[in-house]
N, C-alpha and C positions, 0 to 999 in steps of 0.2 A: 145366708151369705156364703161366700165361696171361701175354700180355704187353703187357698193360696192365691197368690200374685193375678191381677187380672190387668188384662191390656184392651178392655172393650166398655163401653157404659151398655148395660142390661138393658136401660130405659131405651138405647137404639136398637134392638133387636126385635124382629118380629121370627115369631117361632115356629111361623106354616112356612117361611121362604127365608127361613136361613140354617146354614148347619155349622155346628160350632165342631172343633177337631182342636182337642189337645196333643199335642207332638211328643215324642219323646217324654212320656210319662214316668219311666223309667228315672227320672232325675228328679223325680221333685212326687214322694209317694202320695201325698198327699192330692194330686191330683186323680189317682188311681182312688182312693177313698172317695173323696165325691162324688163320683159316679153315683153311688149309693145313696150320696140325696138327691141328682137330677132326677134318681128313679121315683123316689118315693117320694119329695118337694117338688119337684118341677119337669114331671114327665111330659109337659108340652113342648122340652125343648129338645130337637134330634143331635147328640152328639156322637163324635168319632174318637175317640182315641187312639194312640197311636206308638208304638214303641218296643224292643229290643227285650224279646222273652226271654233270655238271659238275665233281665234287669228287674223284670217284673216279678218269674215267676220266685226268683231267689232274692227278691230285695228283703233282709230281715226287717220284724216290725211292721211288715205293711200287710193290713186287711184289705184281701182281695174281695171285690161285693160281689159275691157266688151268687147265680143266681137271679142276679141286677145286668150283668151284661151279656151279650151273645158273643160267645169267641171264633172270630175267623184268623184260622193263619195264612200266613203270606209267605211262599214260594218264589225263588226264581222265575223268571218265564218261560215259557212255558218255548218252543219251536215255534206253533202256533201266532203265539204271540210276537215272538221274536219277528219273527216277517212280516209281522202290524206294525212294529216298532223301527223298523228297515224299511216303510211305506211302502210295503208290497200286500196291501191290503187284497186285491185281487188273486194273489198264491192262496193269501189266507182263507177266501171265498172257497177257492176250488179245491182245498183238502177238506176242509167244513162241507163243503155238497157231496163228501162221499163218494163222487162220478168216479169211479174206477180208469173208465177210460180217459175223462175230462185227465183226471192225476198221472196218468202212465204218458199223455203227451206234452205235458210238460216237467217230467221225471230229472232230464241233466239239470235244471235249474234248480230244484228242488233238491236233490243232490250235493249243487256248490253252495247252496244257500245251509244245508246242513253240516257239511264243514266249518263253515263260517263260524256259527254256531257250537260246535264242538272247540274252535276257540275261545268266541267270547265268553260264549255259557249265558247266563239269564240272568245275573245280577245287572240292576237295574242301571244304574251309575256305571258299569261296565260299555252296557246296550248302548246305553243312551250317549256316552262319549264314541262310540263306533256308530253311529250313526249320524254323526255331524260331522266327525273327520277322516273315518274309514283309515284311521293308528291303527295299527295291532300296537305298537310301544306302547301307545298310552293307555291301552288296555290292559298289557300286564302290567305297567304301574300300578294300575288303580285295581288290578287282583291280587296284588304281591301288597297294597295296603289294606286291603279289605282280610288279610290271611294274617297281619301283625293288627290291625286292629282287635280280630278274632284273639290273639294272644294276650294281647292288653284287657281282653274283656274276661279270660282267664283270671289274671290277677287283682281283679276289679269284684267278681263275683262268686269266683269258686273258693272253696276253703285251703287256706294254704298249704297244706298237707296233699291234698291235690292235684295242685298247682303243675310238679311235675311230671305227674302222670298223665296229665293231659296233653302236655306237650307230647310225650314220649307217644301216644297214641298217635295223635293228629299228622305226626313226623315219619310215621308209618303204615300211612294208608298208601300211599303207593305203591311201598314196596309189596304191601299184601295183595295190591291188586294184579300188579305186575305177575304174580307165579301164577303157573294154568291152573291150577287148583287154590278158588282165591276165598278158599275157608277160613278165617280169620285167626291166626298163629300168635301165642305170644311170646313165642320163641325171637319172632320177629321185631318185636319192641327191643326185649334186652337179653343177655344172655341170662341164663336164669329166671324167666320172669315167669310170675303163677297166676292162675287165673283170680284168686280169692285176693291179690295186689292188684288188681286194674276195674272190677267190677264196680265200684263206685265212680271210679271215674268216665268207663262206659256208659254209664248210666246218664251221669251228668253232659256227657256230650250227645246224646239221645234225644231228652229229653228237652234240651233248649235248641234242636230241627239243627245242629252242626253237622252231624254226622246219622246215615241213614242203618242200621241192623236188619240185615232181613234174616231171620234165623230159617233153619230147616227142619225140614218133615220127614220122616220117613214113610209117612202112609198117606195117597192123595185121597183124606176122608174129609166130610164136611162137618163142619166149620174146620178150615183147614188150622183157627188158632186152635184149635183143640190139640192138634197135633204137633203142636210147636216146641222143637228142642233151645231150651234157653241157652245151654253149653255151647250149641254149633250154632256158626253166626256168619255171614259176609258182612263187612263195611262199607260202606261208600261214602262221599264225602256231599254236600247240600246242590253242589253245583258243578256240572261239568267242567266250565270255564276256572274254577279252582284249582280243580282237580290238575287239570294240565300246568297250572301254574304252581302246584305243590308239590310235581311231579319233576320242574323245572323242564317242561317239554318247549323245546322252540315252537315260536306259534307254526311256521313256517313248515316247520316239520308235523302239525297238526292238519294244516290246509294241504298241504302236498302231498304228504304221505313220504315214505323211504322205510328201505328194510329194518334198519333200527328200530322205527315203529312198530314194526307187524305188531309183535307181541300184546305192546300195549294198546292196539289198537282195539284189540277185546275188549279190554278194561273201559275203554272209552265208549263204548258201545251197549255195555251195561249199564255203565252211568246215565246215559241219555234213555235208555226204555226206562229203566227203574223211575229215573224222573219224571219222565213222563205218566207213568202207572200211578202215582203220588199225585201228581200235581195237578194233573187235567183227568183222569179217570176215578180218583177219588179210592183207589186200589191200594190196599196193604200186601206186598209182594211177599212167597217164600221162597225156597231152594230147597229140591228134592235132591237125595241122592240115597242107596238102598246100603246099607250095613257091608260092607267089607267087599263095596264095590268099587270103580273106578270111574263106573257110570252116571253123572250128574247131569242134573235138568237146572238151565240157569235159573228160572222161574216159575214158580207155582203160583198161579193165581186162582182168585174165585169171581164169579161173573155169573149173572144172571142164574143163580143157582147150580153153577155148572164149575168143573172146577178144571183148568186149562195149562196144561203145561207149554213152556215158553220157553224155546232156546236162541238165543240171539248172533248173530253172524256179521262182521263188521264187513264183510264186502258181499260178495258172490258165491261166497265157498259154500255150496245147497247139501253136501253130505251132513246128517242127521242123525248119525249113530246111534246116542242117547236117547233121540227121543223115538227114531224106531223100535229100541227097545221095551222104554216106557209102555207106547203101545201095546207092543202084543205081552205083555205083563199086566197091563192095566186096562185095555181096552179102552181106553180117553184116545180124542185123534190131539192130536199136536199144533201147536201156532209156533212158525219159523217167522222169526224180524230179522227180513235183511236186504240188504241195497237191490234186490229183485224184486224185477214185477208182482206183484196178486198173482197168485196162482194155484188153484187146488188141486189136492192127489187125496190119492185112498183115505192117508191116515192123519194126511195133515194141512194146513194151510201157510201158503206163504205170505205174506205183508210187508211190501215196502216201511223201510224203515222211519221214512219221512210221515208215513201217513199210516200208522198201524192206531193212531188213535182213533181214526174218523173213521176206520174199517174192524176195527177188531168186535 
C-alpha cells in the first residue's frame, strides 16, 4: 500500500507505458520514503519524483532511500536551451554542429540572443513567460518572486539561528561581485564579520545549488581538488537572470549596455561561463591566483585530463595579461571567452562567448 494520499486507482495502470511523477515531495515526506518500496515491492513501476532540495535534503525525520534512487539535479537553462525555449531551434542546431564557420555567420544574432539571456537568465517560469509575451516587467516580477520565495524557504528550512546570516549573505553577492577583485570579503556582509560567523551558513546555501563557491588554487596540479583552498572562495548566485535582479540592474540597461554597466558587466559574464561549465559541461570550475600576486585567472578547469585556464571578457577587450603570464610560468596555453571570433595564437585560444561550449 501507498503511504500517503493517492489520486489514481493502481488497478488502471499499466507499468511498461505509464510513468507515475510525484511532485513537490518536499511536502508530504512520506512520499520521499516510498520510493523505497516501489524499489523493493513494485519495481515494475517507472516513477519520477520531484521537488525543492532545500526541502528534501533538510526535511527533519525523513529517511532518504540511499541507494533506491538515482539523483539528477536540475539547473537553470542552459543558453543552449534557452534559444530551444525562444523556438530557435535551428540557432540551437548550429552551435550543437560545432561549424565554426556555420556559428561565426550568424554571430550578431547569437550575440542579441545572449543578451537577452543575461536578462532573463534560465529559470524556467522566467523563460517561459518571455517567451509568450516578450515582458522584460513580468520577468523581473517573477525573478524579484522567485529571490523572496528563496527567503521564505530560508525560514521554512534553515535553523533559526541562521536565518540571518543567510540573508546577510545572499544581500551581498553583488556587491562582492561588483569589486575587480571578486574574492569573496566578509568585510562585505557586515562590519566586523569573521569567517568562523558565516561558515555554516555558506555551507547551507551551497549545498541546496543557491549559490555557486568556486574556491582557488594556488598550483594548476591534478586533480585540481586536491589543491583546493577552502579559505579563498568566489560567489556566484544559481542564475544569471537573478543575479541582475539581486543586483537591482535595469533590464534595459542589461540588453543595452551604458557606462554604469561596464563594471558589472564582468560580473555578468562570469556568471554566464561558470553556468555554463556546471550545467552543460558537467565542470566543477576553480580560480587561480599565485601568493602576493595581483595576477588572477578567472577560471581553472580540468578537461579531458588536461587542466585549462580560463579568462573571461565581456566584450572585445583581447588583452590577456594574466593569462600571458600564467603561460610562460606554467607552460599551459590559455582559453579567452569573449564576444570574438575563434581564433588561435601561440599560447592561447579564443572562444566566442555564445558558443565556448560546443567548441571548447
Amino acid at each position: 500500500m501507498l503511504l500517503f494520499p493517492c489520486y489514481f486507482k493502481l488497478s488502471s495502470i499499466d507499468p511498461e507505458n505509464t510513468l507515475i511523477i510525484f511532485d513537490e515531495v518536499q511536502e508530504e515526506p512520506r512520499a520521499l520514503t516510498s520510493l523505497k518500496y516501489f524499489y523493493e515491492e513494485a519495481p515494475q513501476y517507472n516513477i519520477i519524483a520531484t521537488g525543492s532540495f532545500m526541502g528534501i535534503a533538510l526535511h527533519q525525520g525523513t529517511s532518504f532511500p540511499v541507494g533506491k534512487v538515482q539523483l539528477e539535479k536540475m539547473y537553470p537553462l542552459t543558453f543552449t536551451e534557452f534559444l530551444e525555449a525562444m523556438n530557435r531551434k535551428q540557432l540551437a542546431d548550429v552551435l550543437g554542429s560545432g561549424n565554426i564557420e556555420a556559428i561565426a555567420s550568424l554571430k550578431e544574432t547569437f550575440k542579441d540572443y545572449l543578451r537577452i539571456y543575461y536578462a532573463v537568465g534560465g529559470m524556467p517560469e522566467a523563460v517561459k513567460s518571455f517567451a509568450a509575451d516578450k515582458d522584460y516587467n513580468k520577468v523581473r516580477e517573477i525573478q524579484n518572486d522567485i529571490i523572496e520565495l528563496y527567503r521564505h524557504d530560508f525560514s521554512k528550512h534553515a535553523p533559526v539561528s541562521l536565518i540571518p546570516r543567510l540573508n546577510q549573505i545572499w544581500d551581498s553577492i553583488p556587491a562582492q561581485l561588483s569589486k575587480e577583485n571578486r574574492k569573496f570579503m566578509y568585510g562585505k556582509i557586515a562590519k566586523g564579520a569573521r569567517a568562523k560567523d558565516f561558515e555554516a551558513a555558506l555551507t547551507w546555501l551551497s549545498d541546496c545549488g543557491l549559490i555557486h563557491l568556486v574556491h582557488r588554487v594556488s598550483k594548476p596540479g591534478l586533480p585540481l581538488k586536491s589543491y583546493a583552498e577552502l579559505s579563498a572562495f568566489k560567489i556566484f548566485l544559481n542564475d544569471i537572470g537573478l543575479l541582475g535582479a539581486s543586483g537591482e540592474l535595469e533590464i534595459r540597461t542589461v540588453i543595452e549596455g551604458s557606462r554604469i554597466f561596464e563594471e558589472f558587466k564582468g560580473a555578468m559574464a562570469e556568471q554566464y561561463v561558470l553556468q555554463q561549465l556546471i550545467s552543460e559541461m558537467e565542470i566543477t570550475p576553480y580560480y587561480y591566483s599565485a601568493e602576493n600576486s595581483r595576477g588572477e585567472i578567472d577560471f581553472l578547469i580540468q578537461k579531458d585530463g588536461r587542466i585549462l585556464p580560463v579568462e573571461v571578457k565581456a566584450e572585445e577587450n583581447l588583452q590577456a595579461k594574466s593569462l600571458r603570464a600564467f603561460y610562460e610560468k606554467f607552460d599551459i596555453r590559455g582559453v579567452r571567452i569573449s564576444m570574438s571570433d575563434y581564433r588561435e595564437q601561440d599560447w592561447l585560444t579564443n572562444y566566442p562567448m555564445y558558443a565556448f561550449t560546443k567548441l571548447l
